[in-house]
N, C-alpha and C positions, 0 to 999 in steps of 0.2 A: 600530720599524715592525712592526706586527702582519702576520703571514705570516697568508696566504689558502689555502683549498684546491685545492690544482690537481686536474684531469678524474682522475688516478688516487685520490685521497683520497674524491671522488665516488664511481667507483666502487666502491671500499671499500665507504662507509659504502651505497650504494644494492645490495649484495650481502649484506652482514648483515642490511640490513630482508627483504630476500625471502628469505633463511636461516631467522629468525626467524620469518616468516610460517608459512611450512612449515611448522617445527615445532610451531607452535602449530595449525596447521589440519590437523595430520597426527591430533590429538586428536579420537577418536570424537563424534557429534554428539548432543546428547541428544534427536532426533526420532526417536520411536518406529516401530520396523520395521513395513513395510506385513508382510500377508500376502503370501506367495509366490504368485507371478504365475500358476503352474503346479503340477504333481504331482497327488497324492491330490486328488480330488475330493471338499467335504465336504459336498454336496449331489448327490441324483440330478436333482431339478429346478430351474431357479429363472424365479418365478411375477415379473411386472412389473407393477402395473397403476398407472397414469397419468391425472390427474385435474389439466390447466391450472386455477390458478387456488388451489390450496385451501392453506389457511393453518390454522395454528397456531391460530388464533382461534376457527375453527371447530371444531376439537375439544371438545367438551365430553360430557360423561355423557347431558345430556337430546335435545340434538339429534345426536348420530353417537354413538351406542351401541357399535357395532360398531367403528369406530376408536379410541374409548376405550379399549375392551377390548386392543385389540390394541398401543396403546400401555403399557398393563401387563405385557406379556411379548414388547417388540420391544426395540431399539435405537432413538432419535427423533435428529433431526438438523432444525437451520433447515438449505432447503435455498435455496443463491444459485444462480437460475435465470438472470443476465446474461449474455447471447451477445453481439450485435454494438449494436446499439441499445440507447437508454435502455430499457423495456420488451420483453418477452422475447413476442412471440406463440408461439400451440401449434405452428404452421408450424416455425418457429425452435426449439422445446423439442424435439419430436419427432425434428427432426433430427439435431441435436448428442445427444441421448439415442442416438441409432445409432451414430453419426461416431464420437464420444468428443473430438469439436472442434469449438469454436464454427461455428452455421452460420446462416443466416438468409434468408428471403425478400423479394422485392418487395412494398413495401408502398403499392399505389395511393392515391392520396390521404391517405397516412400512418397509414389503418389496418389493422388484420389482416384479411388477406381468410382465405375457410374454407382446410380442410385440403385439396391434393388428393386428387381423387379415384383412388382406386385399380383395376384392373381383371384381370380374371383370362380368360386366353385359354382358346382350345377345348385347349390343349393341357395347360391347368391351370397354368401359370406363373404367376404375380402380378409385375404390373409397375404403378408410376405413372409415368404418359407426361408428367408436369410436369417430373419430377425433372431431365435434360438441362438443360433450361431456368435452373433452381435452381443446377443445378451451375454452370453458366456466369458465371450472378450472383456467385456465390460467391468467384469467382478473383480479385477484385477488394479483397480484403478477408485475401486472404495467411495464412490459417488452417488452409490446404494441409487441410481438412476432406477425410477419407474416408467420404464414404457408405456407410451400411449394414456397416461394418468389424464392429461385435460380431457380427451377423448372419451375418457372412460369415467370421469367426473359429471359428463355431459349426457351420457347415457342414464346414470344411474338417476337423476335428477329426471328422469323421463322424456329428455330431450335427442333430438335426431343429429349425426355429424355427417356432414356431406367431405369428399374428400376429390379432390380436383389433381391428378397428377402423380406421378410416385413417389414425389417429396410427401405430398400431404399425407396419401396412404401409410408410408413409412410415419410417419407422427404420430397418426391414431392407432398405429397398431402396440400389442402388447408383449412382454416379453417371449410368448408363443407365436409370436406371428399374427393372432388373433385380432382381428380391427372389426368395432361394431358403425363405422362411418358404411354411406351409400358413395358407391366408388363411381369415377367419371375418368376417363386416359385421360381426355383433353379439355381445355373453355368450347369445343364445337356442342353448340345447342343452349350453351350456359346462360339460360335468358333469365326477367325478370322471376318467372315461377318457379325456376330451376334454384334461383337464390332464396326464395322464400319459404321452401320445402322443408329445413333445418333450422336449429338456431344457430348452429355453428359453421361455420363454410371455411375448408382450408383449400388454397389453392395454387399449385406447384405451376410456375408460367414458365420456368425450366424447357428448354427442348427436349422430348422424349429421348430423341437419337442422339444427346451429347447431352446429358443432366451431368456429368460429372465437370463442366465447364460451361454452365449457363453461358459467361458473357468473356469475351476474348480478355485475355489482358494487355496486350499492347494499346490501348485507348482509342483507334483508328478503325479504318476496315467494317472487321466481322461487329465490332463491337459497337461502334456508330448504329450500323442497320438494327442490329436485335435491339438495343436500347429503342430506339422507334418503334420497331413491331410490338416491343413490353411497353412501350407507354399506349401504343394505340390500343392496346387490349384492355389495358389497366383503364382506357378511358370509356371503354363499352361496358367493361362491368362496371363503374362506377355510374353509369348512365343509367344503366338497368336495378340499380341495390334498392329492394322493397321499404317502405316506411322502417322508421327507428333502429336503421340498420347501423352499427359502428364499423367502419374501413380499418383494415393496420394495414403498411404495407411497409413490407421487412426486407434488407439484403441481411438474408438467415444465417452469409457465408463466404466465407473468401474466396477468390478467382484464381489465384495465380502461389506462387510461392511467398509472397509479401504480405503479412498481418496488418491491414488496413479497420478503421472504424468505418461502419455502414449506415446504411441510410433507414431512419425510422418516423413513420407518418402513420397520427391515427386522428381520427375527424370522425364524429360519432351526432347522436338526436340531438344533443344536448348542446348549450354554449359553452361548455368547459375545455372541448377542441376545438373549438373557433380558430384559433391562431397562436403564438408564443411558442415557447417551448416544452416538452414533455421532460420529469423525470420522473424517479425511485427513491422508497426509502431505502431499496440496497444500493444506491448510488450516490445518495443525498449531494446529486451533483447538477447544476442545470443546464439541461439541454445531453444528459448522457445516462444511457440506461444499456441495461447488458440483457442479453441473447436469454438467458434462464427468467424473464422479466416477463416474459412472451407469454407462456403456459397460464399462470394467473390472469393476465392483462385479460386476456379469452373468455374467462368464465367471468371474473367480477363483473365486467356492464349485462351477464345474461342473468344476475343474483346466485351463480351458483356454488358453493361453499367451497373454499382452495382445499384442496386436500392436504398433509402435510410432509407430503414428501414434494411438493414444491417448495422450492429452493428460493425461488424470487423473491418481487415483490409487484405488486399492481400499478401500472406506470401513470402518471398523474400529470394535469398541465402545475408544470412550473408557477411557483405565485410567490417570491419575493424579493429581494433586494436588486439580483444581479438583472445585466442587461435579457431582455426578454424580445428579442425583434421577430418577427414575421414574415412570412410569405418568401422570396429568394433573398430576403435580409440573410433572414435563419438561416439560410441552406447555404449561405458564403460562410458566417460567423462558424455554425457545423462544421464546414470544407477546412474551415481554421484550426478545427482540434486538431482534426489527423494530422494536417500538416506539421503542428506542433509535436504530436506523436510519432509523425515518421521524424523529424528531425531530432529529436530526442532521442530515439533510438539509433540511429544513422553514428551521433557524438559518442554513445556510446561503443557501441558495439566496432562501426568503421572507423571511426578516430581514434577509438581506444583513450576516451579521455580517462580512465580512473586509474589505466596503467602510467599514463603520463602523469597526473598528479602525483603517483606514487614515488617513478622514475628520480623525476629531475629536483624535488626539494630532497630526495636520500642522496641524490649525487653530489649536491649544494653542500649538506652538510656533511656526509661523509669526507669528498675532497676538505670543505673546512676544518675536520678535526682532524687530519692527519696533517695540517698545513702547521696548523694551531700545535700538537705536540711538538715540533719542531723549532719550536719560538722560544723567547729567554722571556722571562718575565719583569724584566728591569728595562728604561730607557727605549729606546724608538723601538726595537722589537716588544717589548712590552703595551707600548700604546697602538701598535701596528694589531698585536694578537686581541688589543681588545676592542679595536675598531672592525678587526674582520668578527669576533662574538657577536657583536651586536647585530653585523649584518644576519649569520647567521639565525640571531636570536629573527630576526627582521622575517628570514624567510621562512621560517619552520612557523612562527605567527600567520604570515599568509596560507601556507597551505592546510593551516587550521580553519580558516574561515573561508575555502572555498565552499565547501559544503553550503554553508548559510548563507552567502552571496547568492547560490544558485538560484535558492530559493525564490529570492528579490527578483528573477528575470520576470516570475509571471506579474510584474506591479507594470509591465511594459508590455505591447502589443509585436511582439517579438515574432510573430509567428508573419505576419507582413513584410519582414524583410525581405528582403531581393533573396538573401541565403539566409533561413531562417536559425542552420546549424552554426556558421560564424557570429548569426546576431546571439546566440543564446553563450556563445563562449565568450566572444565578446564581453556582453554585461556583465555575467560569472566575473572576472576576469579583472573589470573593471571595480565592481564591490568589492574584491579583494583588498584589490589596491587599494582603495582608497579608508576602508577599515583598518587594514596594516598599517597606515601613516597614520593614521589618528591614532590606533593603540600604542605606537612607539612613542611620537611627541608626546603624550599623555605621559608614559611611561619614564620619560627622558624628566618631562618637568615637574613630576610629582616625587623625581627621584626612587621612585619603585621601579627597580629590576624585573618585580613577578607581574607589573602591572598589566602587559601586553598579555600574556597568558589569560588572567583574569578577566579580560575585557572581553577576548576572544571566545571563549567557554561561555557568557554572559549575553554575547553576541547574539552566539547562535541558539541557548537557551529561548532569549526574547523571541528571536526569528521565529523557530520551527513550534514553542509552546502558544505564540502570539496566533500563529496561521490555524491550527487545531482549534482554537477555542473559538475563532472566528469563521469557522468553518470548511476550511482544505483548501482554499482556493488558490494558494501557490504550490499548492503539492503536487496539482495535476499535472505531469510531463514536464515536470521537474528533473533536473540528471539525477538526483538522489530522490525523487520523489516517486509519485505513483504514476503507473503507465497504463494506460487503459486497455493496450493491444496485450499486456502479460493477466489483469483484470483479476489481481490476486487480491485488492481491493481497493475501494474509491474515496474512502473519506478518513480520518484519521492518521493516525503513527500506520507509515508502510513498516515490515522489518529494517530497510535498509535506513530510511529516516530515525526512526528507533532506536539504532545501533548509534547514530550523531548524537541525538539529543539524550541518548542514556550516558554514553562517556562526558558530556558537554556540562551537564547538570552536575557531573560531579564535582565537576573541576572548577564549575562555576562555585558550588558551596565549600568544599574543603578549605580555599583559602580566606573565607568570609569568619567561617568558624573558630577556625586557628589563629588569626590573628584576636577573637578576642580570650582563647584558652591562653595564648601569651603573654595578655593583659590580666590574669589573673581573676579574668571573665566567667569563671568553670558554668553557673547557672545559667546565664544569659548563652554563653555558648552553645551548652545542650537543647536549650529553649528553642533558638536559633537554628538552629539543626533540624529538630521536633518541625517546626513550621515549615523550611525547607522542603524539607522530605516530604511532609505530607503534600503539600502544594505541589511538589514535579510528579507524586505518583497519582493526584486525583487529575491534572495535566493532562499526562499518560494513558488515565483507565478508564474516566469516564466517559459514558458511549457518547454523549454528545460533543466529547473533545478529542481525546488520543483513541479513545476506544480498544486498546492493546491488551488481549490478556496477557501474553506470556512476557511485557515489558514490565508489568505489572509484578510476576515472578521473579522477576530480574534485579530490578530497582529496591525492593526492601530490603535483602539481603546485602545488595550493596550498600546501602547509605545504614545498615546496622554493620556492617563489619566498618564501613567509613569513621560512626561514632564511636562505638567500641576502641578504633586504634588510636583514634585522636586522645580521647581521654585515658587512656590507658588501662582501659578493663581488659584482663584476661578473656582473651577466649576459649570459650568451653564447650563440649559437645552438645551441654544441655544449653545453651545459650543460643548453638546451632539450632538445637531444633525447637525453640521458641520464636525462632526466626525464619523457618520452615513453617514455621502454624500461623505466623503473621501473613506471610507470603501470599499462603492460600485463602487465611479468611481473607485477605484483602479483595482477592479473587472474587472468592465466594461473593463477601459483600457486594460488588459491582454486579457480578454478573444475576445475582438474580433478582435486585433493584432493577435492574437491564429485562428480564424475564417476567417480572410484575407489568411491565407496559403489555400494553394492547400490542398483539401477536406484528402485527403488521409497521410498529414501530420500531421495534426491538432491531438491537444493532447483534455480529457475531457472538456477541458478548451472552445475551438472551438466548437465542439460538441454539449454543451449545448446552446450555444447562436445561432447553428441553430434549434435547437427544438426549441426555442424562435422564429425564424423565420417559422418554420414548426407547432408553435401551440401547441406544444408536449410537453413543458416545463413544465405543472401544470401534465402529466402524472410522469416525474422524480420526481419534487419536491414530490409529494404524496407517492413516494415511498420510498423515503429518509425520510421522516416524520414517515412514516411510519414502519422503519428501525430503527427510531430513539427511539419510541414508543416503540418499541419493544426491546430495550436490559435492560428493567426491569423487568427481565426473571425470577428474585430471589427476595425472602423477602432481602437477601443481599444490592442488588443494589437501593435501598430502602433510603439506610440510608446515601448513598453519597450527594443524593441534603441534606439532615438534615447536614449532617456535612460541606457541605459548606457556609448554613445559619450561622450556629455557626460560622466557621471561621472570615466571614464578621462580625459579630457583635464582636470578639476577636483582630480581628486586628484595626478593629475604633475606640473600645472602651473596651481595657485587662483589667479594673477593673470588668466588669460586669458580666467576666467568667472568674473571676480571675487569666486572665493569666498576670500575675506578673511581668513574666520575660520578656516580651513585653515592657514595661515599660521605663527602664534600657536601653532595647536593641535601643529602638527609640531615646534616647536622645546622645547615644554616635556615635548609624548610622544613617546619616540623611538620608539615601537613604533606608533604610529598611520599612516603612511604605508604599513609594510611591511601591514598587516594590512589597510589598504583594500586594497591594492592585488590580497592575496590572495585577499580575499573577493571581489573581481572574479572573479579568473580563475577560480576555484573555480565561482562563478554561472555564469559563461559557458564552461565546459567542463562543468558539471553537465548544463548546456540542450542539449547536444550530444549527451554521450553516455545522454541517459535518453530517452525517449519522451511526457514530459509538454508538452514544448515549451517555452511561454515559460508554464506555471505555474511553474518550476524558479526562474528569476531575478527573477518577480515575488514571490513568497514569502519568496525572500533579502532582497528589500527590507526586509518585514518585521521582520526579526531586527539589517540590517546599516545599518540608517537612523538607528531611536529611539537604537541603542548608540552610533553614532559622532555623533547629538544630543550626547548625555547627555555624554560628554568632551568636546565643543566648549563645551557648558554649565559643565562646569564648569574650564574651563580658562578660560572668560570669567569667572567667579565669583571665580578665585583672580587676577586683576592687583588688583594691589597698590592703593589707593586714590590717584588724583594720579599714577600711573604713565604717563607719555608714550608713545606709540604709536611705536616706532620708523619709521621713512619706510617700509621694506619691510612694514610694516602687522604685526609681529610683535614678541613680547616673547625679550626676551635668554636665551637657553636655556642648562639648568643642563649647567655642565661635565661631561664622562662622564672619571672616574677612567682611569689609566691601562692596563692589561692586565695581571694578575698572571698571570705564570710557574708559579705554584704552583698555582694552577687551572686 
């Protein structure tokens, strides 16, 4: 009789995993230190000016001169200008450029209305009498945004805010309307004394009469001219900027209806913006930093202490491995992201590529299985049904590893193509293929049926755990990866990646395991397992690699109901919730090993466990609820939790929705039950504990459908020729050896 582990053996083994966590997360993170928040000031001034709308693209030598220039001895950065909506109005840019946290206005009939206007009383104060109003809007959207914080960060430090326009005014003001900057309408008079009067200088180059469209969007015309007029200004204040002054110059905002990356340049006393690229430790990306990055950027070169309802982080020249080019090098390589960004987005969204991956392998195989029931299993229709399985088997393996193909597109300069949307399907398209013929031939001559499966789950384990620990660099505007124009985040496990490499990992260890509990491996198996699991959740969690809390939730519960069904431990409630207390310490552990770093290190992970300490936490969580609430946006998304009720009742119990082939498939795979059952709970604790809502489980589909195709196929493949169907609709399952003592 094989002994089971009883609640103390659990806790054991669930105390060693978060032993070992530690220890490993107790290891420094290779995210490069922000500059310090505070101290020596390495700037007397620093100069802002703000221009909605302006891109990379517009850079060039013949038309922005003076930007050119000034990209040859700044720092450049794609800047991600995404606050709360799909498009970022100047309203919206302006604000969160103050806040240092996403902010946004009412948008009457869905487009941006102008800037408010701003006002200066007899007493000399500057105030915008919108702002109340804005603020109000705001609360509803849980980004606990502080108005006017850098502005007022500036003040308190005994230093003066100049304010240039009604972008800028709107920046520095507070959620009263209240703004302690010296207010100016326009750059008329903005000479060298005018810049040396503050340390802070923000400055709105916005048209008065049309700030709600600084620059046209058609790329022609109105928008040729103003880009000239904005460079020749930009080249007079730059002429005129007093000693040790630092320059940003920011497109704070979108122009048109298109979520584009903008243009970011800062050149400062110092040689540390001499030239290269700019980034963030909230981007740990190079050459890309986002709109909330601004507020902090401001005060660190004046020593002045971030306050911590800034969001960001202090943007830094770039200093290591990746390419680093200069001057209109950059500002092409730059032009390159969006492009990559709009074309990613374009595959998705206009080609509908995730409905077509869905579409045509369920048509593949559904037309196959009903071809296939209709076949005899003896003689030429018997070798007919088992040559159409295999194809079967063939395609439901490919559209398992499109996903992790994607991935591979960024190892190619993809974004160069003539069409960069065909090039990136293309490649996609291509790793498939060419993954699928190796996993099959593989599979063909190692005479393993489950081998294509196995290979595939393994695949993309390597793929998406490989790119995390070496740092994100194929994730970026990846079809399943992170997209900068949505800026939900830059480094790490996105949700939708998450949701691959959570189903992927399981699929990849259940049949590793299984085959040595068949071998009457039982030690070595759980051992096996133990190592496993811990490896894909520190993977997963740690900030310097997956950095994912709620993947983190997700994955222990699965890989213990995974072990649990393999070896045949009962589940139990209290078993539940020792794996509920694993879940969270796991959390715990990370996250506050992530919170022990220097403030300006710390990944989301840190972050949140000081909103915990700051009281702030049931503000996030509400909005993640919230977020979560919300992406049942369609009658569509509707019918995902239905269909994952059904699964759960087909995988416990295939006679009751008679899935058949379930049957068969359990008795010849002993590891195929535990691992549906895993990649359940894992899908449906993913959806809970992330904020993408029901993208989480519909994504898992992707990964956890074609794979347990592809072993239904080929479990259908391998009944023997003239094989009788037993009455419980299943084939005789191969004896499991009996427990050896000595493993």
């Amino acid at each position: 009789m094989t002994r089971r582990p009883g609640p103390r053996s659990c806790l054991l083994f669930l105390g060693s995993v978060l032993a070992a966590l530690a220890g490993l997360l107790s290891v420094p993170g290779t995210a490069a230190a922000a500059p310090a928040a505070s101290g020596a000031a390495a700037a007397g001034h620093v100069v802002f000016v703000g221009l909605p709308g302006l891109m990379w693209s517009d850079v060039t030598a013949g038309g922005t001169p003076h930007l050119a220039a000034l990209s040859g001895h700044a720092s450049s950065a794609a800047l991600s200008v995404r606050t709360v909506e799909k498009t970022t109005c100047p309203t919206d840019g302006w604000l969160t450029v103050g806040a240092g946290a996403r902010s946004t206005d009412k948008r009457p009939g869905g487009a941006c209305g102008p800037l408010p206007a701003p006002a200066v009383g007899a007493d000399g104060v500057l105030t915008v009498p919108a702002l109340p109003g804005i603020a109000d809007f705001n609360d509803k959207y849980s980004y606990d945004a502080q108005f006017g914080a850098a502005a007022a960060a500036v003040a308190r430090a005994g230093k003066c805010v100049t304010a240039v326009g009604p972008g800028a005014a709107l920046a520095t003001a507070d959620a009263q309307g209240r703004s302690p900057a010296r207010y100016r309408p326009d750059t008329a008079g903005l000479d060298a004394a005018a810049l040396a009067e503050c340390a802070l200088t923000l400055i709105d180059l916005g048209p008065v009469a049309d700030a709600a469209a600084p620059i046209a969007p058609d790329g022609t015309g109105d928008r040729a001219a103003r880009l000239r007029a904005f460079d020749a200004e930009l080249g007079r204040i730059a002429a005129a900027l007093p000693p040790r002054t630092e320059l940003i110059v920011a497109g704070v905002a979108d122009d048109g209806t298109t979520p584009h990356l903008r243009t970011m340049l800062a050149g400062g006393p110092d040689a540390a913006f001499d030239s290269g690229l700019l980034t963030s430790s909230s981007t740990r990306f190079a050459g890309m930093v986002q709109l909330t990055d601004v507020a902090p950027s401001l005060l660190a070169p004046l020593g002045i202490a971030i306050p911590d309802g800034l969001v960001g982080s202090v943007v830094e020249p770039y200093d290591g491995p990746r390419d680093n080019p200069t001057g209109l090098a950059a500002a092409r390589h730059l032009e390159l992201l969006d492009v990559g960004a709009q074309a990613a987005r374009t595959v998705r969204e206009k080609y509908q590529f995730f409905t077509w991956l869905t579409l045509l392998p369920a048509l593949v195989l559904v037309g196959g299985a009903t071809w296939v029931r209709r076949q005899g299993r003896t003689g030429e229709q018997g070798a007919r049904r088992r040559r159409v399985l295999r194809v079967m088997q063939g395609v439901a393996v490919a559209a398992a590893v499109v996903p992790a193909s994607s991935f591979l597109v960024g190892l190619f300069p993809w974004e160069k193509a003539p069409s960069p949307e065909w090039a990136i399907i293309g490649i996609t398209l291509g790793f498939a293929a060419l993954f699928t013929a190796v996993a099959m031939l593989l599979s063909g001559r190692q005479r393993d049926p489950y081998l294509g499966t196995d290979l595939a789950a393994t695949l993309t384990v390597v793929v998406l755990g490989a790119d995390v620990i070496l740092g994100s660099t194929l994730q970026m505007n990846a079809l399943f990866g992170l997209s900068p124009l949505i800026a939900g985040r830059f480094y790490g496990f996105g949700n939708v990646a998450w949701s691959i490499y959570g189903m992927a990992v399981l699929l990849a260890v259940a049949p590793r395991v299984g085959r040595r509990l068949e071998a009457g491996k039982r030690r070595a198996a759980i051992g096996l397992l133990g190592v496993l699991a811990l490896a894909a959740i520190v993977v997963n969690g740690w900030p310097a690699f997956g950095s994912d809390f709620g993947g983190v939730l997700a994955l222990v519960p699965g890989f213990a109901v995974l072990g649990m069904m393999l070896t045949g431990t009962r589940i139990s409630w209290a078993k539940a919730g020792l794996v509920a207390l694993a879940a969270v310490g796991a959390v715990a552990v990370i996250s506050v090993l992530d919170w022990m770093r220097p403030a300006a290190s710390r990944s989301h992970l840190g972050k949140f466990v000081q909103d915990v300490v700051d009281g702030e936490a049931g503000t996030v969580l509400q909005r993640k609820i919230a977020d979560n609430l919300g992406s049942f946006g369609t009658p569509v998304s509707f019918l995902v939790p239905v269909l994952f009720v059904l699964m759960i009742i087909a995988i416990l119990n295939p006679p009751k929705l008679r899935a058949t082939a379930l049957v068969p498939a359990y008795e010849r795979v002993s590891w195929l039950r535990p691992v549906l059952v895993a990649m359940w709970v894992t899908a449906v604790v993913g959806y809970a504990a992330n904020d993408s809502g029901i993208q989480i489980p519909s994504v898992a589909l992707l990964i956890a459908l074609p794979l347990s195709c592809a072993v239904l196929c080929a479990v259908a493949a391998e009944e023997p020729p003239g094989s009788a169907v037993p009455a419980g609709g299943g084939i005789p399952p191969r004896p499991l050896p009996e427990p050896q003592g000595a493993e």
